[in-house]
C-alpha positions as CSV (number, residue, x, y, z in Angstrom):
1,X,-58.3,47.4,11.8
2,X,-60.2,50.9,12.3
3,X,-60.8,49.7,16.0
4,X,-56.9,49.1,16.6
5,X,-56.5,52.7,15.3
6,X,-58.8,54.3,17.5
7,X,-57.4,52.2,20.3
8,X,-54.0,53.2,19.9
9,X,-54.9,57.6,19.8
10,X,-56.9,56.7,22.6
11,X,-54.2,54.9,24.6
12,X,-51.5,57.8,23.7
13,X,-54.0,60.4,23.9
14,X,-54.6,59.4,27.5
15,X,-50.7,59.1,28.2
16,X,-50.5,62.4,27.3
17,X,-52.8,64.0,29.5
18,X,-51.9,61.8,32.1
19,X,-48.2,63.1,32.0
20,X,-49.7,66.3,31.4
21,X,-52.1,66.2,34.8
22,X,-49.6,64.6,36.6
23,X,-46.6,67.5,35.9
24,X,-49.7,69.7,36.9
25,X,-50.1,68.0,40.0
26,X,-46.3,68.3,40.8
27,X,-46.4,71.8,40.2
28,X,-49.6,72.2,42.4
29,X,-47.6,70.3,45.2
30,X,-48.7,67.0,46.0
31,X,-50.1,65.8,49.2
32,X,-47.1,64.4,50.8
33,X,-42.8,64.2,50.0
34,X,-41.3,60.5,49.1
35,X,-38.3,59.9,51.9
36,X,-35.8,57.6,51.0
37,X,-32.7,56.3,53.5
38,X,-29.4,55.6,52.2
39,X,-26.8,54.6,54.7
40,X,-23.6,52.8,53.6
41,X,-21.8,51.6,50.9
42,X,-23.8,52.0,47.3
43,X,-24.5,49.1,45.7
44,X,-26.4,47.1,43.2
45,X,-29.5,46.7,46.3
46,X,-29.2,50.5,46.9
47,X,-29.7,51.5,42.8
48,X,-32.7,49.2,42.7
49,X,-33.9,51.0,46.0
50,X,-33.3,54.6,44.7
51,X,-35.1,53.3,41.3
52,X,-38.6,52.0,43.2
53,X,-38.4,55.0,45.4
54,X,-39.0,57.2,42.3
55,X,-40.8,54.9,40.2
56,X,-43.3,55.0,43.4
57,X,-43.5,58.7,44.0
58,X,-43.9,59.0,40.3
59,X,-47.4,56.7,40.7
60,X,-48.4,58.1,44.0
61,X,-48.1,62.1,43.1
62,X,-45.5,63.2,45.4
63,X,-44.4,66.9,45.5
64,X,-40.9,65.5,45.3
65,X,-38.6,62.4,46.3
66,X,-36.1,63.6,49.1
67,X,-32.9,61.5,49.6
68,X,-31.4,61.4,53.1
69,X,-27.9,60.2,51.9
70,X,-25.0,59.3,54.0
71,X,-22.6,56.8,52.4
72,X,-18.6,56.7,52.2
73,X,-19.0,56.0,48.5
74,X,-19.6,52.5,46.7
75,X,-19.6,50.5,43.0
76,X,-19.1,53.0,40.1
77,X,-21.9,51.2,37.9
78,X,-24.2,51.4,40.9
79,X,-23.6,54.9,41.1
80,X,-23.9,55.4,37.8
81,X,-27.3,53.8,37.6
82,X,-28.6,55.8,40.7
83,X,-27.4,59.0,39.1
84,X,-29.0,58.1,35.6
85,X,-32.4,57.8,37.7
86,X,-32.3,60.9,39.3
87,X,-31.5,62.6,35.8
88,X,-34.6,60.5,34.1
89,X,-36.6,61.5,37.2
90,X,-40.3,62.9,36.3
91,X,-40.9,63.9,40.0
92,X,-38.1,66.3,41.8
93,X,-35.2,64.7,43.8
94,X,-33.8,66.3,46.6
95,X,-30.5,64.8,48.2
96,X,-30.1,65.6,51.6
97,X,-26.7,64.8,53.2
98,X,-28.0,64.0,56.6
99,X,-28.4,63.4,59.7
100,X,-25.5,65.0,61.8
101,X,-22.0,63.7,61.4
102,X,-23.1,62.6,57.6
103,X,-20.5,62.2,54.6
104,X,-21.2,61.9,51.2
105,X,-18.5,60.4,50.5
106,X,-16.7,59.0,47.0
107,X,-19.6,58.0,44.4
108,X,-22.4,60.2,47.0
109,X,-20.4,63.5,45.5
110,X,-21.9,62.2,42.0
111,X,-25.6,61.4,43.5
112,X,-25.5,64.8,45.2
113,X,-24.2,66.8,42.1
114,X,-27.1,64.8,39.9
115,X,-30.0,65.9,42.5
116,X,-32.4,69.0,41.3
117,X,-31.8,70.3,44.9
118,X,-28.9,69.4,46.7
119,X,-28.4,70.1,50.5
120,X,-26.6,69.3,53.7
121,X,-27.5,69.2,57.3
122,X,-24.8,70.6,59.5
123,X,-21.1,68.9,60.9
124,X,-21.6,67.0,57.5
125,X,-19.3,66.8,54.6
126,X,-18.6,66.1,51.1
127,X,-16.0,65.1,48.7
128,X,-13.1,62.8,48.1
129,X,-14.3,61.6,45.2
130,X,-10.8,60.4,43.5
131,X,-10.9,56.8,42.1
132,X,-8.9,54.4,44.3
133,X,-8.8,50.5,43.6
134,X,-11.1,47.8,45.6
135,X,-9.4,47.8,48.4
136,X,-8.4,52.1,48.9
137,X,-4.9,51.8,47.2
138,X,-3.4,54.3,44.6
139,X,-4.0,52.7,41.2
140,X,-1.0,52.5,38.5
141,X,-0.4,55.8,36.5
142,X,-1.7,55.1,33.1
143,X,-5.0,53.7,34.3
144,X,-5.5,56.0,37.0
145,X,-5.2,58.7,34.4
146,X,-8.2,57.1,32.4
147,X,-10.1,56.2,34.8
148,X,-9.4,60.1,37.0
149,X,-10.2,61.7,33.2
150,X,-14.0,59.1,32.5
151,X,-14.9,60.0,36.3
152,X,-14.0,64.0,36.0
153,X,-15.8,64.3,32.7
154,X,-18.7,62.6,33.8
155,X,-19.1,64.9,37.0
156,X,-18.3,68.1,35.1
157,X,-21.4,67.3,32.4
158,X,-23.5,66.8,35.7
159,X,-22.5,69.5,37.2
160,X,-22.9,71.8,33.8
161,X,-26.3,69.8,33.7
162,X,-27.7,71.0,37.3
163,X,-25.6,74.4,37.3
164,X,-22.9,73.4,40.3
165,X,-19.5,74.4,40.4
166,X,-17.8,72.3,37.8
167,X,-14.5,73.2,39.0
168,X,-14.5,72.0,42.5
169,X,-16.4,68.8,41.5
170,X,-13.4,68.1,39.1
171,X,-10.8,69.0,41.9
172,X,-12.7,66.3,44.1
173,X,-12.3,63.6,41.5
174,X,-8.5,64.7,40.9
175,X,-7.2,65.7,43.8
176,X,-9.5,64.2,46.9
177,X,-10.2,67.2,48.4
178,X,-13.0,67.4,50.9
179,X,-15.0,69.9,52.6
180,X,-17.9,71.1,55.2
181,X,-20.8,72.1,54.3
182,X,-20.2,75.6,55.1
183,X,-17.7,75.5,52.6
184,X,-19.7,73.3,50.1
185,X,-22.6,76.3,50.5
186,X,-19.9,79.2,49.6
187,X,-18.6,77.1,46.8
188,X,-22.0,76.7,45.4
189,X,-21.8,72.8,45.5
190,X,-25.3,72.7,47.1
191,X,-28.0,75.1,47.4
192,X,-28.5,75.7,51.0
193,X,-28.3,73.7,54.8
194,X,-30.8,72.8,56.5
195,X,-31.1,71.4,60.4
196,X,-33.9,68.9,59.9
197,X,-36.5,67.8,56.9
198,X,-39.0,70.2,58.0
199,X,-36.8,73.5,57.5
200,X,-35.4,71.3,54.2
201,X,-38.8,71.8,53.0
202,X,-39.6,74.9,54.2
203,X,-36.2,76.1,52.4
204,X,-37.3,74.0,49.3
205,X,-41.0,75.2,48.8
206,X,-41.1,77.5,45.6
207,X,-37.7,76.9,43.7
208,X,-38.5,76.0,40.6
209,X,-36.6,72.4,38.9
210,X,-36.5,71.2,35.6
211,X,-37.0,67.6,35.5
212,X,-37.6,64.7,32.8
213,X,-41.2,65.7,32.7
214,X,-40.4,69.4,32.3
215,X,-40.5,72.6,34.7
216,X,-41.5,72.4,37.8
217,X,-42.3,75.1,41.1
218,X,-41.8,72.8,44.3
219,X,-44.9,73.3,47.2
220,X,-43.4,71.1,49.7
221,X,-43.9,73.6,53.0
222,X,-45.7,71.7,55.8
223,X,-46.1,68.7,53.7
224,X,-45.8,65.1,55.6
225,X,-43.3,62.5,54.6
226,X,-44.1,59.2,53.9
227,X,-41.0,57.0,54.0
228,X,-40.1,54.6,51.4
229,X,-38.4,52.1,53.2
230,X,-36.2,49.0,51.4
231,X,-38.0,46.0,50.6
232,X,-36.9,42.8,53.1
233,X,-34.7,41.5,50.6
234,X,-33.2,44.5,49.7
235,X,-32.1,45.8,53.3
236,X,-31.2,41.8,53.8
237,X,-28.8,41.8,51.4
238,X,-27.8,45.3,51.7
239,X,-26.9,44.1,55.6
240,X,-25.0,41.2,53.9
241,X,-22.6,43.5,51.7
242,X,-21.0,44.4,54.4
243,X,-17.4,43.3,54.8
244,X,-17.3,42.0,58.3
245,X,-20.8,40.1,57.7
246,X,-19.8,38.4,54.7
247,X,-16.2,37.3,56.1
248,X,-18.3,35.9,59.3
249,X,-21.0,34.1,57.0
250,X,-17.8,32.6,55.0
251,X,-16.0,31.4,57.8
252,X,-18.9,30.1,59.6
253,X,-20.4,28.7,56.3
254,X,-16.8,26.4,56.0
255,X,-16.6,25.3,59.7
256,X,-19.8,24.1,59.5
257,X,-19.1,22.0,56.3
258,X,-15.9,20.9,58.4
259,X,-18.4,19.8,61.1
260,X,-20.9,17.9,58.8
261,X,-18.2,15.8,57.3
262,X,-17.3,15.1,61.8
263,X,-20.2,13.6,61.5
264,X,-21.8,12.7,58.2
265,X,-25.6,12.3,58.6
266,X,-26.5,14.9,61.0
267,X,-27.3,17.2,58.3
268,X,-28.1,20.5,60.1
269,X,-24.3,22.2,59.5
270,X,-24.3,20.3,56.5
271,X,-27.5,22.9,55.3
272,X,-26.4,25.7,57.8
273,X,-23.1,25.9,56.0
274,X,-24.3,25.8,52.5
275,X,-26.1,28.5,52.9
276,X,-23.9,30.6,54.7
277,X,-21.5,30.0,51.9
278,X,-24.3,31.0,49.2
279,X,-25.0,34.6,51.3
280,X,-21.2,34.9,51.4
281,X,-20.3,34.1,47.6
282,X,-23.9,36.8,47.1
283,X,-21.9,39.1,49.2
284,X,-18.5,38.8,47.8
285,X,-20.3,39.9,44.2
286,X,-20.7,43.1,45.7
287,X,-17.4,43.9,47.6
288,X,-13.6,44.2,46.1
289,X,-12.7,40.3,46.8
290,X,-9.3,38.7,46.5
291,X,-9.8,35.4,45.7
292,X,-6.0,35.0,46.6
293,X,-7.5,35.6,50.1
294,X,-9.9,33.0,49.9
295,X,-7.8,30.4,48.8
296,X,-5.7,31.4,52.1
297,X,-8.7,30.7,54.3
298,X,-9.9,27.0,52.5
299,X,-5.9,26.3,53.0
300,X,-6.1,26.8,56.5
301,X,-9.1,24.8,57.0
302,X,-7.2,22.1,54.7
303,X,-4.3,22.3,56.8
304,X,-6.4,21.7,60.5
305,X,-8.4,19.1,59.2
306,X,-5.2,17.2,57.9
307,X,-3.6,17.7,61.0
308,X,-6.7,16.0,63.4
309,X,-6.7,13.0,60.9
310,X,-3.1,12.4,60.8
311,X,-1.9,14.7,63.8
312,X,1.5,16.3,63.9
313,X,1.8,17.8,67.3
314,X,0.2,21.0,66.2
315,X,2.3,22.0,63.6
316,X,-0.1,22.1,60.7
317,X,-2.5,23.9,62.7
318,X,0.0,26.3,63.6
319,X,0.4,26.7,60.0
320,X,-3.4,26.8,59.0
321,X,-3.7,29.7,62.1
322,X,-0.9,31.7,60.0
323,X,-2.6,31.5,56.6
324,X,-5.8,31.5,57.9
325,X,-5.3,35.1,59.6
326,X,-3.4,36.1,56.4
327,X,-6.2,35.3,54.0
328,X,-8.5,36.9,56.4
329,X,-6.5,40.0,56.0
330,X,-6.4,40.1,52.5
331,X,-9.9,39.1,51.6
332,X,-11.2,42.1,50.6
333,X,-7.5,44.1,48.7
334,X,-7.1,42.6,45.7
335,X,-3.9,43.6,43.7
336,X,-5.9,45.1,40.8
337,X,-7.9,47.9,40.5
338,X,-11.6,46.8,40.6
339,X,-14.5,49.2,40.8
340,X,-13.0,53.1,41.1
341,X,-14.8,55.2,43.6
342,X,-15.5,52.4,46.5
343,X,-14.4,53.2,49.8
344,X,-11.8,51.1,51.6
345,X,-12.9,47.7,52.4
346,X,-11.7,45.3,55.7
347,X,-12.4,42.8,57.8
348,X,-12.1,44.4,61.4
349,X,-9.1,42.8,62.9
350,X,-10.6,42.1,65.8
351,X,-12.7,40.1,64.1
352,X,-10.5,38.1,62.3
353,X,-8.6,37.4,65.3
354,X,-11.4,36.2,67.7
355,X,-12.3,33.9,64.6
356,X,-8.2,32.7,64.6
357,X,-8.5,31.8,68.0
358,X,-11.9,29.9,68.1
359,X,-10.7,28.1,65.1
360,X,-7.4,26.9,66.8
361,X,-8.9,26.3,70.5
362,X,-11.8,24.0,68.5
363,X,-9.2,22.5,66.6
364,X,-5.9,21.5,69.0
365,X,-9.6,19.9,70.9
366,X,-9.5,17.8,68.0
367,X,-6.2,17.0,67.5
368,X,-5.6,16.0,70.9
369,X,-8.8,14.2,71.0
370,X,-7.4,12.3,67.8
371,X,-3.7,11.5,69.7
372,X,-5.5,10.5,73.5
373,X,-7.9,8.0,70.8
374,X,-5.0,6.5,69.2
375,X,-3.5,5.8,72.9
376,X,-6.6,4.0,74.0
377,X,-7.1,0.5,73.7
378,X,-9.4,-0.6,71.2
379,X,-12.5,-1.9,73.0
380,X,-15.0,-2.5,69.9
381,X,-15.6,-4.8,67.5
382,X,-14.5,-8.8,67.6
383,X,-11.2,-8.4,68.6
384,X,-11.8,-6.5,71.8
385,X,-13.0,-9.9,72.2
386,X,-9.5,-11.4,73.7
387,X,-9.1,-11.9,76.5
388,X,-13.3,-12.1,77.0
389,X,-14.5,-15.3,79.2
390,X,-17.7,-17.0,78.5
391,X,-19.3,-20.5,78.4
392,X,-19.4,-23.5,75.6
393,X,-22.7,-23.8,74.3
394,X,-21.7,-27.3,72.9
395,X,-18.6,-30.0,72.7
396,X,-15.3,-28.0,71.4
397,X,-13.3,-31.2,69.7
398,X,-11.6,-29.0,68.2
399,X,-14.4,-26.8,66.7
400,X,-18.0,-26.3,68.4
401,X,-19.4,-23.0,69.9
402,X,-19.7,-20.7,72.6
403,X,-21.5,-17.9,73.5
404,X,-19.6,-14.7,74.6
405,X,-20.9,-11.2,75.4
406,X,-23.9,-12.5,75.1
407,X,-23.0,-13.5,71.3
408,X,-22.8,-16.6,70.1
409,X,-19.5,-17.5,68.2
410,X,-17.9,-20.5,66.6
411,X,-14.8,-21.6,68.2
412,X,-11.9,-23.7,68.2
413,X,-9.6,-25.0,70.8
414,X,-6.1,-27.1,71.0
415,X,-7.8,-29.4,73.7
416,X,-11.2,-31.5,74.4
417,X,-13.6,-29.0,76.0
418,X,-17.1,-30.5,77.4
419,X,-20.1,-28.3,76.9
420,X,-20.9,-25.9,80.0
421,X,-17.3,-25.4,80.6
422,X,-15.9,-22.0,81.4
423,X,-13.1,-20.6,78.1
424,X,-11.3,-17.9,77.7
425,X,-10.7,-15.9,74.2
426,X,-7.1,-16.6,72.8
427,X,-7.2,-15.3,70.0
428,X,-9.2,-14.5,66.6
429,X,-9.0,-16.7,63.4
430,X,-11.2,-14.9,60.6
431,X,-14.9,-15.2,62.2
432,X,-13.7,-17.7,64.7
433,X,-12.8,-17.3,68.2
434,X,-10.1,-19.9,69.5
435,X,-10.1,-20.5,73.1
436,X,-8.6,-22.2,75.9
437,X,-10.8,-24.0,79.2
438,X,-10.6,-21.7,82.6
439,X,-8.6,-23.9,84.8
């Protein structure tokens, strides 16, 4: 029992001077800054990111974490979770709204208010930050009230938190209001603007932070940075939540299910399109979906299919080209309010058009494939035997055989027919062939 005791002081007796040595450290200035990338949409993949990133630099003893954001906003939990991070954050975290032409944008106001240094490279901007549903439409009045009040409070406690201008944070939730970063610098929304990491630095390099682990003076001037780059998964699926990648993986995942059950066996777009469909549905988690949408798009593919096995002329494709572009369009604006804060989300029309008119050239193929089949004389199977010649193998009086098509058959006949006569198929009776002698 004594040597559990000791154990334990001696465990927390080291975690305290290691927390101790490694907020000296920071304060020292570690060897190298910890550079992560955002670009796009923030998401589930981009909150674990931002959580490794400073989890790593945390282990590694980096002066600081800098964040090179440039997103046009994203899910409100994700941003929340990337947010709560940065607050928890033992090492320093810089958000740098770069490079050139940059936005943060939405739920990046939040992450750049939440940073211990926040600044912007120049023709970049920030703000907009009012909630909007899924798909970038005004929300009803009564819940656009509670959600505008939860999302201004919370940005005025971060702002009171890292000592930003509170106001103009609030009249970026409220009103949508966006600005340069010129502007952003005289309204005190960030703390200076910097052309490049190394002046970011250089501008950085003895301000002094308080973070979770307590005060600390940044030494970052003519420090390296070592980027912290997603994991594969991560940037793979942060690729797939994309709204024109996921539509694509979706309609590609059903028409090759369509083309597997063309021809059962083959198994290759049997497999391709389940997991196009599984990368989809992963997507679709992710991204304001209208399941109203979908149900368009499987209706379409309903409607061709329908109309190669029992073809009408064209008419239900024509109708599975309307709601197939129709679902496409409203795939990603549902009619509810989903996650406030995301940017606008669509399928580049373009996009769904091109896939419109593959899906209708592939499929009036098929249906006029189907019609010119049901045209053509059936030339398989025993009774594209009529009309066949051949030779009998023994005495027909009435019943004996012959051997046709290289196939020997039992047969009947109306008249005495000696064996090694020439016949002709008649008819067929069941498994019999009835025949006549060649004159």
């Amino acid at each position: 029992m004594r040597r559990k005791v000791v154990a334990v002081l001696l465990l927390t007796l080291a975690w305290l001077l290691g927390g101790t040595l490694a907020a000296s450290a920071w304060a020292q200035g570690g060897a190298h800054v910890t550079l992560l990338t955002i670009k796009g949409a923030i998401d589930p993949l981009i909150a674990q990111y931002v959580g490794r990133g400073i989890d790593h630099a945390a282990g590694d003893g980096s002066a600081c974490v800098v964040i090179q954001l440039d997103t046009p906003g994203g899910n409100v939990t994700s941003m929340r979770n990337v947010v709560q991070r940065i607050l928890l954050s033992p090492v320093p975290v810089i958000v740098y709204v770069a490079p050139y032409g940059a936005r943060a944008g939405s739920a990046g106001v939040f992450i750049t208010y939440a940073a211990h240094v926040a600044a912007m490279a120049p023709t970049t901007n920030i703000g907009a930050a009012h909630p909007v549903g899924g798909g970038g439409e005004d929300i009803p009045a009564t819940l656009s009230d509670k959600i505008t009040n939860d999302a201004a409070a919370y940005i005025r406690s971060i702002a009171d938190r890292r000592g930003r201008n509170a106001t103009w944070a609030e009249e970026a939730v409220r009103k949508s209001v966006s600005i340069t970063e010129r502007e952003a610098l005289e309204a005190k929304v960030i703390d200076f603007i910097a052309n490049d990491l190394n002046e970011l630095l250089e501008k950085v390099d003895g301000r002094r932070v308080n973070t979770a682990a307590g005060d600390v003076v940044l030494k970052t001037k003519g420090l390296p940075a070592r980027e912290f780059p997603m994991s594969l998964p991560e940037g793979f699926l942060h690729v797939l939540i994309d709204p024109n990648i996921a539509y694509l993986l979706f309609t590609v995942g059903i028409w090759a299910i369509v083309a597997e059950f063309y021809n059962p066996g083959s198994l290759l777009p049997g497999i391709t399109g389940v997991i196009c469909l599984i990368l989809a549905f992963v997507a679709f988690e992710s991204l304001p979906i209208n399941w109203g949408g979908v149900a368009l798009v499987v209706l379409a593919v309903v409607l061709f299919i329908v109309d190669v096995k029992a073809p009408t002329h064209g008419v239900l494709t024509a109708g599975g080209v309307i709601s197939f572009i129709l679902g496409s369009l409203l795939l990603f604006s549902p009619f509810s309010p989903t996650t406030p804060l995301v940017p606008r989300v669509y399928v580049n029309p373009w996009i769904v058009f091109g896939m419109a008119g593959l899906f209708t050239v592939f499929f009036l193929f098929a249906v006029s494939a189907g019609i010119r089949a049901q045209r053509v004389k059936l030339s398989m199977g025993p009774q594209a035997l009529v009309g066949r010649t051949g030779v009998a193998t023994s005495e027909i009086n009435p019943v004996g055989t012959v051997q046709v098509a290289s196939e020997s058959w039992t047969a009947i006949a109306d008249d005495y027919i000696e064996s090694g006569a020439q016949v002709q198929v008649v008819d067929m009776e069941g498994v019999r062939l009835r025949v006549r002698k060649v004159p």
